[in-house]
C-alpha positions in Angstrom: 142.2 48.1 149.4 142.2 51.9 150.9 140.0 52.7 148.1 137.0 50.6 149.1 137.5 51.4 152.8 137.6 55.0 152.0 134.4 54.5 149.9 132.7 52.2 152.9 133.7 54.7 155.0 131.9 57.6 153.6 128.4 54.9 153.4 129.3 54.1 149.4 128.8 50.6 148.7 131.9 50.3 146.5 130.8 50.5 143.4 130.4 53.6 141.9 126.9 54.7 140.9 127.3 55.0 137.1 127.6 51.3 137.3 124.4 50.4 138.9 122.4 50.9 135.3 125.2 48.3 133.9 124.6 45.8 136.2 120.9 45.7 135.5 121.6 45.6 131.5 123.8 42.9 132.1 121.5 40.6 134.0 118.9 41.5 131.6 121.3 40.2 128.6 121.8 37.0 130.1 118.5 36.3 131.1 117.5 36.6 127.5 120.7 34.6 126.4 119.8 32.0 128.6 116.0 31.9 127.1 117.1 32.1 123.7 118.9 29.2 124.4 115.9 27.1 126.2 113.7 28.0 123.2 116.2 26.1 121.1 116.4 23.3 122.8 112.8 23.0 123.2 112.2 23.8 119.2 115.0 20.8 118.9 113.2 18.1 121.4 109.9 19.0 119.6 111.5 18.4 116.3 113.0 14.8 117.6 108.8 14.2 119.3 106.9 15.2 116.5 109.0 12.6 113.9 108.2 9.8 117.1 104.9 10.4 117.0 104.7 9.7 113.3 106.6 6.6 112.8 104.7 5.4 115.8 101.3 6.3 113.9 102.2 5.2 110.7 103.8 1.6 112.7 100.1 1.7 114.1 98.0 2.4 110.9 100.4 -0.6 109.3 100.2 -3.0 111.7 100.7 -6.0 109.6 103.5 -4.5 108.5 107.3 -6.0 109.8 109.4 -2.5 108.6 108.5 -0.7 112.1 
C-alpha cells in the first residue's frame, strides 16, 4: 500500500511505464480472440441457413411430394 501512495505521490499513476505497451497488446489479443470467435459462429449459423434454404427449395420444387 506505501508503494502506490509513494508512486501517487510523486504524480505516477501506479503502474509502471514499461507496462503501458502490454496493456495495449493485451486488449488487442482479445479483441481478435473475441472476433475469431464471432466469425465462427457466424460461419456455423450460415452453415445451419444455407442447408434450410435447400430443403425448403427442394420441399418447394416437389410440392406433390409428402417427404418434406
Amino acid at each position: 500500500m506505501r508503494l502506490v501512495e509513494a508512486q501517487l505521490d510523486r504524480g505516477g499513476s501506479g503502474a509502471p511505464s514499461r507496462d503501458a505497451g502490454a496493456s495495449a497488446v493485451e486488449y488487442g489479443l482479445l479483441v481478435a480472440a473475441i472476433a475469431a470467435v464471432i466469425v465462427a459462429v457466424l460461419f456455423g449459423v450460415g452453415v445451419v441457413v444455407k442447408g434450410s434454404f435447400n430443403k425448403t427449395s427442394s420441399c418447394v420444387s416437389a410440392a406433390a411430394s409428402s417427404t418434406c
